[in-house]
C-alpha positions in Angstrom: -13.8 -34.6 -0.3 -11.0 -32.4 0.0 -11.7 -28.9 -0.8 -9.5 -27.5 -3.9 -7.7 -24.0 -2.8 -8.4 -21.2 -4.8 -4.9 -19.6 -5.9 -4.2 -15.7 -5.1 -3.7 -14.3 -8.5 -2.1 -10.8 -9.7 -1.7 -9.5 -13.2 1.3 -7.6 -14.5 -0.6 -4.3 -14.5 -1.6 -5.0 -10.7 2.2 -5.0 -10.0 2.6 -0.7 -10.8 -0.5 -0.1 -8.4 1.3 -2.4 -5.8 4.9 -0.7 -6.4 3.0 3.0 -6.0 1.4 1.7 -2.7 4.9 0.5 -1.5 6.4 4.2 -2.6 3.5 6.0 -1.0 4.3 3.7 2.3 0.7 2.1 2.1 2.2 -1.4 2.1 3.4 -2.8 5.5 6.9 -4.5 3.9 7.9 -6.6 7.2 8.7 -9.5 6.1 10.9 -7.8 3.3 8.2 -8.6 0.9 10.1 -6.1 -2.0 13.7 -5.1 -1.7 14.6 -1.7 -4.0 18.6 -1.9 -5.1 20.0 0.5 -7.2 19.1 -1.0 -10.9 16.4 -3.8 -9.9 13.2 -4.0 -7.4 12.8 -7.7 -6.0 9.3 -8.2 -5.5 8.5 -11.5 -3.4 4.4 -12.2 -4.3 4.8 -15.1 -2.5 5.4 -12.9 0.8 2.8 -10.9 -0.2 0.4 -13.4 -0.3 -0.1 -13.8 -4.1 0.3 -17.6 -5.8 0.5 -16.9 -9.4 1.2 -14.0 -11.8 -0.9 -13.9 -15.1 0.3 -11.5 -17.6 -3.0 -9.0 -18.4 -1.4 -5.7 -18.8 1.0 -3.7 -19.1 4.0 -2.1 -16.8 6.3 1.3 -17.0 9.3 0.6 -14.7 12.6 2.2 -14.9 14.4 -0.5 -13.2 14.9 -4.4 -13.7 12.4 -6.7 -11.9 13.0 -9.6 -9.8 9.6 -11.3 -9.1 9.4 -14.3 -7.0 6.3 -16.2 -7.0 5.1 -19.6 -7.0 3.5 -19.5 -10.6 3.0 -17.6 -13.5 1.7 -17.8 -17.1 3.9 -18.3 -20.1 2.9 -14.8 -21.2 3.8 -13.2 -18.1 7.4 -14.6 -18.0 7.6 -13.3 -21.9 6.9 -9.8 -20.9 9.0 -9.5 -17.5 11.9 -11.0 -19.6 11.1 -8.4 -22.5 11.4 -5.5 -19.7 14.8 -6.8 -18.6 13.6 -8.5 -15.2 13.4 -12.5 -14.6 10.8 -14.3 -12.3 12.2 -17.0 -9.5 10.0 -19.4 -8.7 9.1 -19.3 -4.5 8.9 -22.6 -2.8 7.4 -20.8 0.3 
């Protein structure tokens, strides 16, 4: 029988841990993974090897988020719209 893949998850608060990391140049960003413009971070979780994005937590961010990804909860799309940002989803 064909095995069922376990999808990569990340949670809202996971995302300011993962933005410090990037800051703090912990996070090899080669394949352009997240892309900082003046008013909005894109954040590709596809890229970074994530499938869906639950919405446990919470998130301080100054700027507007872009998150693609292949998945998310309902509750995670209600608060990255609430903070101004929109989520794509990735096709990757």
């Amino acid at each position: 029988p064909p095995t069922r893949k376990e999808n990569k998850v990340i949670n809202i608060s996971d995302i300011g841990r993962l933005l410090k990391e990037f800051y703090e140049g912990k996070i090899e960003n080669k394949s352009d993974a997240i892309k900082e413009r003046e008013n909005e971070i894109e954040i590709n979780l596809t890229k970074l090897g994530y499938d869906k994005l639950l919405g446990k937590g919470t998130l301080k961010n100054n700027k507007r988020l872009t998150i693609i990804v292949k998945s998310f909860s309902k509750h995670a799309k209600e608060k990255i719209e609430n903070m101004g940002g929109r989520i794509i989803t990735s096709v990757e």
